[in-house]
C-alpha positions in Angstrom: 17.0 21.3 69.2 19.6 19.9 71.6 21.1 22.1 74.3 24.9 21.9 74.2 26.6 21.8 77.4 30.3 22.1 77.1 33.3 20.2 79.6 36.3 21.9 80.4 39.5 19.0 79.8 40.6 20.1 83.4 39.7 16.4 85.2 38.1 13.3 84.0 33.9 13.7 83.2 31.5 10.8 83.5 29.1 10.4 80.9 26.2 8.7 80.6 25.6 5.7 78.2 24.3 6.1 74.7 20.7 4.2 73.7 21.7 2.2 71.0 18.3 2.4 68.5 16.3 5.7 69.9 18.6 8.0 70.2 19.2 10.5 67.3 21.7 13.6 67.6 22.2 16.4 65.7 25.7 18.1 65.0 27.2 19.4 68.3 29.2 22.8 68.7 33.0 23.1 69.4 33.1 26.7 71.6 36.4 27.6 72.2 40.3 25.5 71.7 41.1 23.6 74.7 37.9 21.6 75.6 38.3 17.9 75.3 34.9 16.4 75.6 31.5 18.2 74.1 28.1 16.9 75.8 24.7 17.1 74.3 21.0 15.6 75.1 19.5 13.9 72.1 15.8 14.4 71.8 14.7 11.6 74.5 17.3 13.8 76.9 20.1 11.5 76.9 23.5 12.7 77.1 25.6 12.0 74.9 29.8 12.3 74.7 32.3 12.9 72.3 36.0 13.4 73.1 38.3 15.1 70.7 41.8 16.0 70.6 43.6 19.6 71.0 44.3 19.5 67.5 40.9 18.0 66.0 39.4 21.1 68.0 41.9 23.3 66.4 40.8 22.0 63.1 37.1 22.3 63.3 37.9 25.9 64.6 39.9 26.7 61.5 37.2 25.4 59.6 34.6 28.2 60.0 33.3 30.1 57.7 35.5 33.7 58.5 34.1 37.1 58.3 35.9 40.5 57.0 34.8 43.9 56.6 36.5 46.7 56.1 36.4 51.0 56.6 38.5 53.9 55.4 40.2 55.8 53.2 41.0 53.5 50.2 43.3 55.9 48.6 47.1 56.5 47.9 48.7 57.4 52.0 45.1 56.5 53.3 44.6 53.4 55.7 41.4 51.0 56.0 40.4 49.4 59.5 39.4 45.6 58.9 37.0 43.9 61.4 37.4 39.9 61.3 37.6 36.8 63.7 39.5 37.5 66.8 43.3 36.4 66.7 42.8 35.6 63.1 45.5 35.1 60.5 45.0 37.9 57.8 47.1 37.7 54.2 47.4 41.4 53.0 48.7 42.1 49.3 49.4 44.0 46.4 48.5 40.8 44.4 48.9 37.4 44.6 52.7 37.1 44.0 53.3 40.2 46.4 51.4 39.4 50.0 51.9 39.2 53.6 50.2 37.8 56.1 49.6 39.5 60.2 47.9 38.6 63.1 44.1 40.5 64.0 44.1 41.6 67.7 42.1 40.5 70.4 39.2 42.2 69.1 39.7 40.7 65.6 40.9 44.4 64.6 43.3 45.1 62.0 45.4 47.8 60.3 46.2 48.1 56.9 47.6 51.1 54.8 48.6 52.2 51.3 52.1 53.7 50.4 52.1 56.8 48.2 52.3 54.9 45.1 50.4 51.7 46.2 48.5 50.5 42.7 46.1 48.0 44.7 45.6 45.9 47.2 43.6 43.2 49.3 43.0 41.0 52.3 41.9 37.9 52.9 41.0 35.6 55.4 40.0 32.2 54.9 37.4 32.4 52.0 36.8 35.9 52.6 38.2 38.4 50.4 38.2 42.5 50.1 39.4 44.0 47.7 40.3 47.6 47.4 40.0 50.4 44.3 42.7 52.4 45.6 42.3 55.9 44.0 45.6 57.3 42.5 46.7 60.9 43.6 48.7 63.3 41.5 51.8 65.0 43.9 53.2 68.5 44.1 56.9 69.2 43.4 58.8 72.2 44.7 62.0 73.4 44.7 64.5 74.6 47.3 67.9 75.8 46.9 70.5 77.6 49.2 71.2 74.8 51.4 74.1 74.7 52.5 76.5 72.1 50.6 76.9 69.6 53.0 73.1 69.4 54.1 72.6 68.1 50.4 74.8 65.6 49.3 78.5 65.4 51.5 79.0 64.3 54.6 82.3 64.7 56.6 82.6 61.3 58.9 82.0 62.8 62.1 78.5 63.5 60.1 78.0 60.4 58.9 78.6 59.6 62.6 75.8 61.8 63.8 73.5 60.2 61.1 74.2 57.0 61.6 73.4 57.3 65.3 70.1 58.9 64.4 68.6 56.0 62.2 69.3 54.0 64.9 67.4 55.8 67.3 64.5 55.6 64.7 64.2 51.8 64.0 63.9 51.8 67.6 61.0 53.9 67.7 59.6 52.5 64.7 59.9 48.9 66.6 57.4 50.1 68.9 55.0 47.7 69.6 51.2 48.9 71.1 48.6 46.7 70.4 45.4 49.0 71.5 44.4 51.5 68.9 44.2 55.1 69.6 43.0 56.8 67.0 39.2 55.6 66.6 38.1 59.0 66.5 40.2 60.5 64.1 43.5 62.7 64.1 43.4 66.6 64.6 46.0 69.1 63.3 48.8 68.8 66.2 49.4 73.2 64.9 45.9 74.4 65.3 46.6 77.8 63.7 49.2 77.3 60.5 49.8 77.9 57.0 49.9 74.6 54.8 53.4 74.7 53.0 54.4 71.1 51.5 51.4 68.7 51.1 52.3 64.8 51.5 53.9 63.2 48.6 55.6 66.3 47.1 58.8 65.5 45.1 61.6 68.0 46.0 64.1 69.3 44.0 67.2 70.7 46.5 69.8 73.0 45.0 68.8 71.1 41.3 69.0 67.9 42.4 65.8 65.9 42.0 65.2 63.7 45.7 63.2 61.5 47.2 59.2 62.6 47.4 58.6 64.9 50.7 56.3 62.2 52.6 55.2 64.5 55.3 52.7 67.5 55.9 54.7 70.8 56.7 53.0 73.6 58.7 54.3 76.8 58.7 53.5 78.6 62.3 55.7 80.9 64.3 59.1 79.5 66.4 57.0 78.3 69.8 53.9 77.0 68.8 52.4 74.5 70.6 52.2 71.3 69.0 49.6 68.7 69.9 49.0 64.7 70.0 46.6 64.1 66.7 45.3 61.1 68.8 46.1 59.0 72.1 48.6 56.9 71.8 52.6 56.1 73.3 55.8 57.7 73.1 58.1 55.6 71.0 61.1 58.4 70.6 61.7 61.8 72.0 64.8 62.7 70.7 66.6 66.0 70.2 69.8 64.4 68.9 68.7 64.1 65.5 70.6 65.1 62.3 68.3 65.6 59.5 65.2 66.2 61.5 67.1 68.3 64.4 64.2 66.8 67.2 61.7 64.1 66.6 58.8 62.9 68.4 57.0 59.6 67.5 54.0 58.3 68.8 52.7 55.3 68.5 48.8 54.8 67.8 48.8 51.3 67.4 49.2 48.1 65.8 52.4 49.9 64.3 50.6 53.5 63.0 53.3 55.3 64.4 52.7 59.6 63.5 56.0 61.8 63.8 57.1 65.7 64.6 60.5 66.9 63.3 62.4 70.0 63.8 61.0 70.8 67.1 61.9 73.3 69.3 61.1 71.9 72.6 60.5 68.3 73.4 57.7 68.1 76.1 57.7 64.5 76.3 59.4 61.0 77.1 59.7 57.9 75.8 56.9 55.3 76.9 55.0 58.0 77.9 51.2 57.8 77.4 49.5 60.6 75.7 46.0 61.7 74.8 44.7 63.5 72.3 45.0 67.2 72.5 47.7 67.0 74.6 50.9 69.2 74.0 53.9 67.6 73.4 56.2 70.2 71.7 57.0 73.6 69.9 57.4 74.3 66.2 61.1 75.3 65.7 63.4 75.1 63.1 65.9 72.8 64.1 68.0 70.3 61.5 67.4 70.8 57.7 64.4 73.3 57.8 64.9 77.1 56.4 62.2 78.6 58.8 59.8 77.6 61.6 57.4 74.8 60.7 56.5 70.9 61.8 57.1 68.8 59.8 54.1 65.9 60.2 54.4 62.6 59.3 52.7 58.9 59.6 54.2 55.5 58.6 52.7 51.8 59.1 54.5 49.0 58.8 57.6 50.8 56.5 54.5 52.2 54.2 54.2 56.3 54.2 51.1 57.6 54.7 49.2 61.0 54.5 48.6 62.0 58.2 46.3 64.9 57.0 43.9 62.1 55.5 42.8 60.6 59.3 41.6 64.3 60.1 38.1 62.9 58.0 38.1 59.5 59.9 36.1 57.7 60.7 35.4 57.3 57.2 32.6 54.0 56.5 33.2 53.0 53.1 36.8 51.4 51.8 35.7 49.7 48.7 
């Protein structure tokens, strides 16, 4: 076997002649993008020289066979973690006419989630495929009525003023961008002692009116509670200026898992600040359309809802 010794293109190397009968090479190794010229000894301990472009580098780079494998919870509002080649371009879908492709971190590390009514999915990279048996939940439905008129359906303008002013404060949290994840171990309950009220996914039905399905997990507990960071991550919003949700909070976990706390009482936190997990970073209150102290706890990746009360069994090994 030949011993590869690689040049760096950062100056001109001299390189030593080739023998024209004796010599016999075997197939030489491209380490990383960048390096012009790749020198290996034959078996008589010649060296010998080849000098290839940026992009024929590129190319036998891309050429690798890529690997992919993948943990979680494979299930409606679950999320998998997918372990593959460093920087590498993944193509996530619900088939092969609905995809999407992202970029793996540093680490080769990526996210991917289901919605509440994702039917499958996969990812791919390169040749290498996973694909996932998502299992299908059934959802709650409860009713709520005696709210107030204009916390249902009408808005005044000076309303519609406040919630238009809100949503924009939200696609600016949800924008966040952290690369490092922050929740390898897991989430915890951010209300260690409550009373399970809505469960994720519930469709409500307020003052008759079938809505949208409730995507968060609401815990009852009294006005004051403290309320916890599930995992590290970065403050993306801290808001109390909100009109549906009264006081958000949004944390950003990374690689756009983004976990969020409404109807706060107190905000304990800023935006960009770091926090770990365990950490308090409100109270439960009752503030914006709530009838009675609770947090409201919720998780979305990438404009998918998921079930925050799923990552409390992380790490889980098996996604397929």
């Amino acid at each position: 076997m030949r011993a590869l010794v690689a040049i760096l293109a950062l100056g001109l190397v001299a390189c030593s002649a080739q023998p024209e009968a004796e010599a016999q090479s075997t197939e030489s190794e491209v380490i990383r993008v960048g390096e012009f010229q790749v020198v290996t000894k034959d078996q008589l301990g010649n060296e010998l020289s080849d000098a290839y472009t940026d992009e024929e580098l590129s190319v036998m780079l891309d050429s690798r066979p890529e690997e992919l494998d993948c943990h979680g919870i494979a299930k409606q509002g679950g999320l998998v973690v997918c372990q593959t080649t460093p920087n590498a371009r993944v193509e996530v879908g619900r088939s092969e006419n609905d995809t999407y492709t992202q970029t793996a971190d540093k680490n080769g590390i990526i996210i991917v989630g289901f919605d509440r009514d994702e039917p499958a999915a996969f990812v791919r990279v390169g040749d290498a495929r996973v694909d996932f048996d998502i299992t299908p939940r059934e959802y709650d439905t409860s009713r709520i009525d005696g709210l107030p008129k204009n916390m249902v359906s009408e808005y005044t303008a000076e309303e519609l003023k406040k919630i238009r002013a809100a949503s924009a404060l939200k696609k600016v949290g949800f924008a966040s961008k952290v690369e490092d994840i922050g929740f390898e171990d897991g989430f915890i309950y951010p209300v260690t002692e409550h009373i399970k009220t809505t469960n994720f996914g519930a469709q409500r039905i307020l003052n008759g009116d079938p809505k949208r399905p409730h995507f968060g997990v609401d815990l009852a507990a009294p006005k004051g509670t403290p309320i916890l960071a599930p995992a590290d991550g970065i403050v993306s919003l801290a808001s109390e200026e909100m009109y549906f949700e009264g006081s958000l909070i949004m944390i950003d976990h990374g690689q756009g898992l983004i976990s969020y706390y409404l109807h706060n009482e107190d905000v304990m936190v800023a935006d960009g600040q770091r926090v770990v997990q365990g950490q308090q970073i409100g109270t439960v209150g009752s503030r914006g359309r709530s009838t009675g102290p609770h947090l409201c706890w919720r998780l979305k990746w990438r404009g998918r809802n998921l079930d925050p009360e799923l990552l409390t069994a992380w790490p889980a090994k098996d996604a397929q």
